[in-house]
C-alpha angles and dihedrals in degrees: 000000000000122000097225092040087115091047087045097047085052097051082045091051099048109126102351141070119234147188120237093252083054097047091047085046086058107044085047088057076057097056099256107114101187110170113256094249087053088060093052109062091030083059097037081052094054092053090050089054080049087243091125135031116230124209126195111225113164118272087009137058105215119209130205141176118280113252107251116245121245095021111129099227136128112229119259121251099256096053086053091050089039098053081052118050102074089083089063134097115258095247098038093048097084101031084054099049094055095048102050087053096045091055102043098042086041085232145088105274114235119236086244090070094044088059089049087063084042105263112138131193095272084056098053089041097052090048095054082044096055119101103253102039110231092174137039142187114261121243097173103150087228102065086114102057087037096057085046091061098050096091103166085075147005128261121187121232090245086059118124128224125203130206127201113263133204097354111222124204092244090052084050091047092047089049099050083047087057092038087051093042092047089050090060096044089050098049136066109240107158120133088023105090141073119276089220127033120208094225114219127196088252089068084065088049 
């Protein structure tokens, strides 16, 4: 096993999210060519030294950079929807997501950002496949001038965008739950809410 594989796996994992396959494929473009259940374990390890975060999407588990203490930023959105989505249902976990961004950004959201939540091309291909079409391939004349303007990272003009499709009252309610999770996540409230909270049955829903 390579010496600088930590210092590799970080450079790797700058700016995305990304499955274990998709980590190995990278390091291999770099010349170290460590066997996937290696990986595994080295990057199951390294969440368990809290030097990765690990996030559970369905078939996959995505991992990201840690968030440097002491640094005064708020977290992205992806790492909010991310951290997330593991609470959500296989086949509302992507239709979701891209609602909730393309409502909160005012645009179609690019397939680059998508893999930076975890979502990979058999993901986003399953779901435009799916009866009912949650999703749907953007055609918004201004792709182009939107993807200009993204300027913490680059998209490439092939790049696709998705919208949200047929919008169904449990995507909506999914989407309100994350909103709402995100909210709290984002905000100071400390200090705000009850001590003690009467639990209901519909906090087990």
């Amino acid at each position: 096993m390579s010496e600088n594989l930590y210092s590799h796996v970080n450079e790797i994992l700058e700016g995305k999210q990304l499955s274990i396959s998709a980590i190995t494929r990278e390091l291999k473009e770099i010349g170290i060519n460590e066997h996937r259940l290696v990986m595994t374990g080295y990057l199951r390890a390294l969440r368990d030294l809290k030097k990765l975060n690990e996030v559970d999407i369905p078939p996959s588990k995505v991992y990201m950079k840690m968030e440097t203490k002491g640094e005064n930023t708020l977290p992205d959105i992806y790492s909010l929807i991310s951290r997330e989505m593991r609470s959500f249902e296989p086949e509302f976990a992507l239709p979701v997501a891209v609602y909730v961004i393309t409502s909160i950004l005012d645009r179609p959201v690019f397939k680059e950002e998508l893999q930076k939540i975890g979502f990979g091309s058999k993901n986003i291909n399953d779901c435009l496949s799916r009866s009912g079409h949650m999703i749907k391939e953007s055609r918004n004349e201004n792709l182009k001038e939107y993807a200009a303007c993204i300027t913490k990272f680059t998209i490439l003009g092939s790049d696709p965008a998705y919208e949200a499709d047929q919008l169904s009252s449990d995507i909506l309610k999914h989407s309100n739950h994350l909103l709402l999770k995100m909210l709290k996540l984002s905000v100071d409230i400390s200090g705000l809410t009850p001590r003690t909270k009467k639990t209901t049955i519909n906090d087990f829903g």
